[in-house]
N, C-alpha and C positions, 0 to 999 in steps of 0.2 A: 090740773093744767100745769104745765110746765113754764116756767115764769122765764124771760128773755129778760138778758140783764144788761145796760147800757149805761154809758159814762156820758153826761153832756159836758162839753167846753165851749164855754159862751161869752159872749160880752153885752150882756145884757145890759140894759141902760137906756139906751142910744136910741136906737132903732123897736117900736114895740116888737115887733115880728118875735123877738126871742122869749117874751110873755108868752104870747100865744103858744110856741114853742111848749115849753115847760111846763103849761097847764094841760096842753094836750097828752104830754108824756104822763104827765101824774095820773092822768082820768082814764087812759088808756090801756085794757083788761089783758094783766097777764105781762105785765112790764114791772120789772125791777130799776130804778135807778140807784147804782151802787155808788155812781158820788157825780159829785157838781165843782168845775173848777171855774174860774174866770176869768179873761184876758182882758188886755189894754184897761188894766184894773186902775183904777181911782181912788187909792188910800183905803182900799178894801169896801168902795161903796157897794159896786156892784155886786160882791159875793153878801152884801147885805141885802142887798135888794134880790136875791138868790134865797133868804134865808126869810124873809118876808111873807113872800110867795107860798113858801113850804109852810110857814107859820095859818097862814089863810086855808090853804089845803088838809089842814092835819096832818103832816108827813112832815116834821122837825127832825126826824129821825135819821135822815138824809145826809151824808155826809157834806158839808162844802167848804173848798179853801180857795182862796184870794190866791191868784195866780198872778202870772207876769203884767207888772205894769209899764214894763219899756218893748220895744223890738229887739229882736237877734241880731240882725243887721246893725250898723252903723249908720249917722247920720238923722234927722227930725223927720217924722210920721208926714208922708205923706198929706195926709189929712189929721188935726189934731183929734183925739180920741175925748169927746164931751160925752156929759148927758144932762140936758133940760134941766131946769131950774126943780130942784125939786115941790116945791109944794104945787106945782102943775100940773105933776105924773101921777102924785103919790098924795093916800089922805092923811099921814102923820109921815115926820124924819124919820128915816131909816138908819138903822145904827150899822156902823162901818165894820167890818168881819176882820180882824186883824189875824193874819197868820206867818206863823212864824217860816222864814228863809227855806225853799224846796218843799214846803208842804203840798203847795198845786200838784207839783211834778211825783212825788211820794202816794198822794191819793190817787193820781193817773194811772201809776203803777200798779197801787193795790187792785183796782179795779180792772187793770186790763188780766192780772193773773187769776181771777175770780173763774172764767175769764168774762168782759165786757165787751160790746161792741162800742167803739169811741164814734160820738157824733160831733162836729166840731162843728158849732156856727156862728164862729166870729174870724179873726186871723191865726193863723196854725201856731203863734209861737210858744205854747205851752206843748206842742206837740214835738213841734222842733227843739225843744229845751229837753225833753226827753229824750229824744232818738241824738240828742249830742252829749248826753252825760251816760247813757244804756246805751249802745250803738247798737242797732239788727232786733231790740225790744219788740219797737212798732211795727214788723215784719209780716209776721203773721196773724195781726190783730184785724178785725174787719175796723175800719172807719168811714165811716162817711162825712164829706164833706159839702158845707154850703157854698159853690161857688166854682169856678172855672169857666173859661169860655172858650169855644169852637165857634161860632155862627150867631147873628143876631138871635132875638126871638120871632115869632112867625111878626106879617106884617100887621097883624091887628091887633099890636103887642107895642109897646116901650121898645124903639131902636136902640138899646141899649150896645155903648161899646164897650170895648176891653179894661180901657180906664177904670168907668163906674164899678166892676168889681172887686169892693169893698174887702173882701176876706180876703180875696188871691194878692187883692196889691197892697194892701195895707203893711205889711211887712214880706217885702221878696222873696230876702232872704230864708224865712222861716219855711216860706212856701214852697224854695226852691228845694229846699232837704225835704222837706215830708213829701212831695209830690217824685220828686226821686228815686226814695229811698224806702218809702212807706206801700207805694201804692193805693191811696186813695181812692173811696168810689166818688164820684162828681155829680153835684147835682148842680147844674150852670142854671145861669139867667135868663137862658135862652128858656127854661120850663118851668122854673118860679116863677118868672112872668105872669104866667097864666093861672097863679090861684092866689086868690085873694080875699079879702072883709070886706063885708059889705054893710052901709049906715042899716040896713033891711034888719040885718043880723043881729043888733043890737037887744032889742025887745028880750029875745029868748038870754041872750048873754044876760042880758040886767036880771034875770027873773033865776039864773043858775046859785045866785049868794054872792059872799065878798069876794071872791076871785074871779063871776062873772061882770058883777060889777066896774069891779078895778078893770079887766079888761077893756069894757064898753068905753068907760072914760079916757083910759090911754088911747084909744086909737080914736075917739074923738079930738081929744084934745091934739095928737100928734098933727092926722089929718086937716086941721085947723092951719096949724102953725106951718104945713108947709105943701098946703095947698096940693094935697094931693086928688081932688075932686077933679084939678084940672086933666091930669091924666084921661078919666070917663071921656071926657067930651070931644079929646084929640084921637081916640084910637077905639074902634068898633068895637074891640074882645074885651074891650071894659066896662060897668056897668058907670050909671052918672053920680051915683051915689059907695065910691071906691073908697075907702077909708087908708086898709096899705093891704101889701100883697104876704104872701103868705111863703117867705123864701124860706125862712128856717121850720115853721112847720113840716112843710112836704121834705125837707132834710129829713126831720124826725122821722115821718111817714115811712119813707122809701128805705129805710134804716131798719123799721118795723115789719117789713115784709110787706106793705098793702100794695094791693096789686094792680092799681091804675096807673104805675109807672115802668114807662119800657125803658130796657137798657141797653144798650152795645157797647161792643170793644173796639178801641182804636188802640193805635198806638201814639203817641206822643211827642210831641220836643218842645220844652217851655226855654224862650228867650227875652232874655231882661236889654231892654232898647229904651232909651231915653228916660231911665226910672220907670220905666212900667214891666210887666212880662207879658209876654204874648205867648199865648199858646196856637201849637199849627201839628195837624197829623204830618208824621213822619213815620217811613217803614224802621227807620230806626232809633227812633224815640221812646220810650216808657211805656209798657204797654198799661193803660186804663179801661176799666167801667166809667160808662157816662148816661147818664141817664136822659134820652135824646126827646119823650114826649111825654104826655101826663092826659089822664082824663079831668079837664079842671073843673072842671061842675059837680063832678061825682065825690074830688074831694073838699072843695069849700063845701058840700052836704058833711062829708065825712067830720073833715073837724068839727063843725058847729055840731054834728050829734054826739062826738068824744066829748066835747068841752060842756057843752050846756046839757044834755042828756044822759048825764054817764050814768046814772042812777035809775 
């Protein structure tokens, strides 16, 4: 079998979704991960909680470095870049991955000349720090990204607007180069939306070992703290027992070739109004992949049988 070989860029920490993410990828038959960087990085926590992960899996062997901890751009994050107290998430402290000045952007490199597909799912600026020290690099690299917006999600979905897009707005500027410059494929909110953990799901998670484990508890514990159950109860296409949704997963996914997701082309023009960007088709704007629907049943089946079944 021929092994697909992919780079993750993450900012893991925050949000569980990029857990699930990276256990998926590890479990997932005929997948290379040729390195791991991290964004909106915390004194190198994150790329330790990167290293963790791989510790629990047996796959140490993985490359990973601690990537950009500020924005491209000018000016305070939008939104400050946390993650949980740790002994909430996590069953012992995580040791801090210190790496030395351009290492993230260096293993980026190595891996996309391998060559890699780049899956990015947190904000682009380890992408965009790339594509501004190598100009035309990131050119012909397949990437995928978590994030963009054209249209809400359907109505029996999170009305999610342009704002709430974490990756796209969290640094503009970063966004504005790689979405330019790069071509990214898009996987918006309007189709994460739609897959997601469920408490149902837990059971088998707990019974896969310590990295099912770890999962079951983070997205209990997260779903806890920020009340994500209430979602179930205000919107049909969710179940009453929603723990969190499954945005960077189906990144990975659609990344991997699985085939419950459709895609079209538009064309593009992103404009930054009042600190945010908005994205709108244009005949002469950027031409993109967007990947417009998703079978979500077929994949919340999919990951829970990659992640707790792999064996």
């Amino acid at each position: 079998m021929q092994m697909m070989l992919v780079h993750l860029d993450t900012d893991i920490g925050g949000d569980t979704d990029d857990v699930f993410a990276l256990a998926m990828l590890l479990r997932w038959q005929g997948v290379e991960i040729a390195g791991i960087t991290t964004c909106t990085e915390i004194q190198g926590k994150r790329a330790g909680m990167v290293r963790y992960i791989l510790r629990l899996a047996g796959r140490e062997n993985i490359p990973v470095a601690a990537g950009a901890e500020g924005k491209l751009g000018p000016g305070e994050w939008p939104i400050h870049p946390g993650i949980p107290q740790e002994s909430t998430m996590w069953p012992e402290p995580i040791e801090a991955v210190r790496s030395r000045p351009g290492e993230a952007i260096d293993l980026l490199a190595a891996s996309i000349t391998r060559p890699a597909t780049v899956i990015a799912i947190g904000p682009l600026t380890n992408l965009a720090a790339l594509e501004t020290v190598r100009p035309g690099r990131l050119k012909s690299v397949p990437i995928f990204f978590c994030g963009g917006w054209l249209n809400p999600p359907p109505e029996r979905f999170p009305q999610w607007r342009p704002e709430v897009d974490y990756n796209l707005q969290q640094d503009p500027e970063a966004s504005l180069l790689v979405l330019n410059r790069c071509s990214p494929v898009l996987v918006p909110l309007a189709v994460t939306a739609q897959v997601f953990l469920r408490e149902a799901d837990l059971p088998m998670l707990a019974a896969e070992g310590p990295l099912g484990k770890l999962i079951a508890h983070q997205a209990l514990a997260q779903a806890s703290a920020e009340k994500k159950q209430e979602y179930g109860r205000q919107f049909s296409g969710l179940p009453d027992d929603l723990l969190n949704f499954h945005y960077d997963p189906l990144t990975c996914a659609a990344a991997l070739g699985w085939e419950g997701v459709e895609f079209d082309h538009f064309r593009i023009r992103v404009d930054a109004r009042n600190g945010s960007l908005l994205m709108r088709v244009d005949p002469e704007g950027v031409g993109l992949r967007v990947a417009t629907a998703v079978d979500g049943p077929s994949f919340n089946r999919h990951w829970l049988r990659v992640v707790a079944l792999h064996r």
